[in-house]
N, C-alpha and C positions, 0 to 999 in steps of 0.2 A: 795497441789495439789490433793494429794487423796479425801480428802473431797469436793474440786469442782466437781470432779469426780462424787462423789455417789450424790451429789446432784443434779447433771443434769441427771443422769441416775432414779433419782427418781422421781425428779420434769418433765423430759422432756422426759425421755424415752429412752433414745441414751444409748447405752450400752458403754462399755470402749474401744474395738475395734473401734466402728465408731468415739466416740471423736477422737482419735488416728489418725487414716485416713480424718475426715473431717479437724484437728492441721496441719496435714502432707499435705493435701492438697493445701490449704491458704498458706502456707510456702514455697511448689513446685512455686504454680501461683504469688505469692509474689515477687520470685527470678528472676522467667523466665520474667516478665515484667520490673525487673531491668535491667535484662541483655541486654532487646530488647531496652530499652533505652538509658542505655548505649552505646551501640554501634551505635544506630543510630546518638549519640549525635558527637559521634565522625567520622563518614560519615559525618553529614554536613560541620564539620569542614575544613573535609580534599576535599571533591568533591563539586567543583563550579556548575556541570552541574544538572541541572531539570531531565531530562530526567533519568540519572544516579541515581542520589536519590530517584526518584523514585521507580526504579528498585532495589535498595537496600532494600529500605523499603517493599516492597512486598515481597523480598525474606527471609528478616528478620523474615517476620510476619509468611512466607510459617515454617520454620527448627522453631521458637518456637514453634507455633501450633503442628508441629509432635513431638517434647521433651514434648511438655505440656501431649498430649492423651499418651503417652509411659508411661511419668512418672505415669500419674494418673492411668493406666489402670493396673501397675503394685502394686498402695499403694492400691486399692481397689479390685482387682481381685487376689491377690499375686501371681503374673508373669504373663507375655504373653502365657508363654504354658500352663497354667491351663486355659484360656478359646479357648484354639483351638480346641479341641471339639466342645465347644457349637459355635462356629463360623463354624465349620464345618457342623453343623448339618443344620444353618443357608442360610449356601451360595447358597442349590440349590432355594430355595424361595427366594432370595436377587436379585438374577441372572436372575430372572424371571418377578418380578415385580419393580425391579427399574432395569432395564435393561439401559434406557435412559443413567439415570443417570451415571452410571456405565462407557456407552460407554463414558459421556462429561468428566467424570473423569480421563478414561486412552487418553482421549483428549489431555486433562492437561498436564499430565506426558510425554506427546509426545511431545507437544510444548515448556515443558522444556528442554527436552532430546534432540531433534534433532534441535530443534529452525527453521524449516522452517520461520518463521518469529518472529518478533520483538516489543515490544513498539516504537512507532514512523515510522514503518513501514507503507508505502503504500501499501497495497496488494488488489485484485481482488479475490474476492470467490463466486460463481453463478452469481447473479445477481445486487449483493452488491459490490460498490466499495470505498474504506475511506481510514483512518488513523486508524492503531490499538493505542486506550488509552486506554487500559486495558487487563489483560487475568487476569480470575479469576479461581476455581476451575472447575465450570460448562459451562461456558460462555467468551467469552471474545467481548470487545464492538470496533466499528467503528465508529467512527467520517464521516458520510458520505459525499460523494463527488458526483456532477453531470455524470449523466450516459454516456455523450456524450462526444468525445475527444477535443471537442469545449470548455465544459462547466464542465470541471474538476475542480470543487471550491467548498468549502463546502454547505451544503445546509441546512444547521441546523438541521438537523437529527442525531440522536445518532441510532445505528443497535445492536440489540446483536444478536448473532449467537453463538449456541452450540458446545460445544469444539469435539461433534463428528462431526460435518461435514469436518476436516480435514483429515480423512478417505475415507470419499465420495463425495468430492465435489474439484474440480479443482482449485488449487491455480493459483494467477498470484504474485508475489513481485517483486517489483519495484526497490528495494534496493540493493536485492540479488544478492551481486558480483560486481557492476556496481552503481555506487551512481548518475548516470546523466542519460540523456535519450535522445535520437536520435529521434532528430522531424523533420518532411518532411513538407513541403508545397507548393503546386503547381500555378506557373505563367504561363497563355498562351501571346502570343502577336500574330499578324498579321504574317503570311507570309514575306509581303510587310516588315515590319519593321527592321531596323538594329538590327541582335538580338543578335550580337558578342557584343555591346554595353548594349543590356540588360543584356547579361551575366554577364558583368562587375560589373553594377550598384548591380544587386543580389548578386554576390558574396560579393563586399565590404559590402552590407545590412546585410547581414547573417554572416560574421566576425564580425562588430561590436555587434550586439546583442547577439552573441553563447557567452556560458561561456567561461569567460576566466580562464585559467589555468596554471599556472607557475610549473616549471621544477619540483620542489618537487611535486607539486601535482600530476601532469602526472606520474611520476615512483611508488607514491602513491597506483594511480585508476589501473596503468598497474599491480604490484604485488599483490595488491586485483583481479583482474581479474582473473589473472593466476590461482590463487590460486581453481579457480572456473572454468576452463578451457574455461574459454571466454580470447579472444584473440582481439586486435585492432590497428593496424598499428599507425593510427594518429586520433587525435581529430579536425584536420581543417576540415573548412565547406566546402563542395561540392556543386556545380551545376551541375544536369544531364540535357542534352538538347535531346529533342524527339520532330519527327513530329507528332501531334496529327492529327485530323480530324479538328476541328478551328483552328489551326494554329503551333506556334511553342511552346510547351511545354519543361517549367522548372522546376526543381524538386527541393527546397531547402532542405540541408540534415546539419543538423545544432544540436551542442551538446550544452542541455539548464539541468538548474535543475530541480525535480522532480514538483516544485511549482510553474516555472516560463513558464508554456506551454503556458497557454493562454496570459500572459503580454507579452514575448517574439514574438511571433506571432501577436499578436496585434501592438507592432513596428515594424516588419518588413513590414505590409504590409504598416503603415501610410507613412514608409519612401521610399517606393518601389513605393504608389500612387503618393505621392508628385515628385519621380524625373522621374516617365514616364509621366506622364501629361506633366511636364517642356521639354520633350524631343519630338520634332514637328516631329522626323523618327520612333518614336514607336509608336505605338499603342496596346492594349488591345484586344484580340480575344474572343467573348462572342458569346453565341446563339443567333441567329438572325432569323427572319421569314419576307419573303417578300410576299404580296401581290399582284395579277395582276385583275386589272376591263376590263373586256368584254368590249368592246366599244358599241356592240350590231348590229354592223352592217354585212349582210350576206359576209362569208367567200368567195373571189374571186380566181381563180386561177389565178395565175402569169402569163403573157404573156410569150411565147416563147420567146428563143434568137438563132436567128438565126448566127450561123457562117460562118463567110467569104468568105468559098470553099463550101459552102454547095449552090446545084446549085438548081435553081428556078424549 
């Protein structure tokens, strides 16, 4: 061993400490890539969910990477407190010119820490609205979705956004506390029309379509709520009835999941068209514009009407 020694120290240069530390190093990175293996091997074994394994493996990869720079920083700097100095000397120039970076990093550590949101998570941040598929050290990316609540569907866009904007910029999560979502949709009809009938027909439309949810699940989303201090009597579907200005206004208020906005909606109205059409007492209240044509002939005044006791 010794003579390997001097012979790379002669032939190559490396003194007998860095062979040491570069042996020691390969040995650390060696082990710690078993262990990430290891363990991951046995996560897939035990967790059926995507989602899950995912989130295992990232966080696996997060705790080696910090054992990895700890261990190395200690076999090649001999310990942490012998370069806090020179990292002190370091910080007010570090803090200056990667500042950015800086802010997306304790981004990071905030996203772990408090978890305002999630992988798999819906969220609203500015102007950007997706699925979170990734949170990384600097960035974390969005699966984007259409901007309008009509048109919530992916749009094949991928978004990254820096892990400082959860500082500065207004979240919305979709998830948070509440795993379904309260959707409205508005039906006018005529005045004229029987609308104790429309009622009807809307109500049963927006029961069949709203998610359905059995007794486990209910006491489920109710002590997840709680826990978040949102509060909800019941999950049945509602019809609000208001007189608008066309006519007689309905409000469907109906509980669907995070991805089924637009499908959901899209059947209620097919089924809502087809049975008012079918029904000859409702009618549809829509904007209308009449026009009148001049006949063109000079405007006469009315003859008088004389009455009765009215004496000559």
């Amino acid at each position: 061993m010794l003579k390997i020694q001097r012979w790379v120290e002669h032939n190559l240069g490396f003194s007998t400490t860095m062979q040491e530390n570069l042996i020691s190093s390969v040995v650390v990175l060696a082990c710690l890539w078993g262990i990430s293996r290891f363990l991951l091997r046995i996560v897939f074994k035990w967790q059926p969910d995507s989602r899950k394994l995912y989130q295992w493996k990232k966080s696996t990869n997060y705790v080696i990477t910090g054992l990895g720079i700890i261990l190395l920083t200690n076999i090649w700097f001999g310990g942490i407190f012998s370069i806090a100095t020179y990292l002190g000397l370091l910080s007010v120039g570090l803090v200056v010119a990667l500042r950015e970076p800086i802010l997306n990093m304790f981004g990071w550590i905030y996203l772990l820490w408090k978890r305002p949101f999630r992988i798999g998570d819906r969220i609203k941040i500015s102007d950007h609205t997706g699925d979170v598929i990734d949170i990384t050290l600097f960035q974390f990316t969005l699966n984007e979705l259409g901007t309008g609540v009509d048109s919530e569907q992916p749009t094949g866009h991928v978004v990254h956004i820096p892990n400082s904007h959860v500082f500065t910029r207004t979240q919305v999560n979709y998830n948070y506390g509440f795993p379904f979502l309260w959707h409205e949709l508005q039906v006018h009809v005529t005045l004229e029309s029987n609308w104790r009938k429309a009622k009807e027909i809307l109500t049963a439309i927006g029961q069949k379509h709203a998610e359905q949810l059995n007794e486990d699940t209910k006491r489920m989303v109710l002590r997840e709520s709680q826990e978040h201090l949102i509060f909800y009597k019941d999950f049945n579907t509602k019809v609000y009835t208001k007189v608008a200005e066309r006519g007689v206004q309905f409000t469907v208020r109906y509980l669907c999941a995070l991805t089924r906005r637009r499908e959901s909606e899209n059947l209620i109205w097919e089924d809502t068209l087809t049975q008012f059409l079918a029904a000859p007492d409702i009618k549809f209240a829509y904007p209308t514009t009449r026009f009148y044509q001049d006949s063109g002939e000079p405007y006469q005044e009315p003859p008088a009407i004389q009455l009765p006791n009215e004496s000559k």
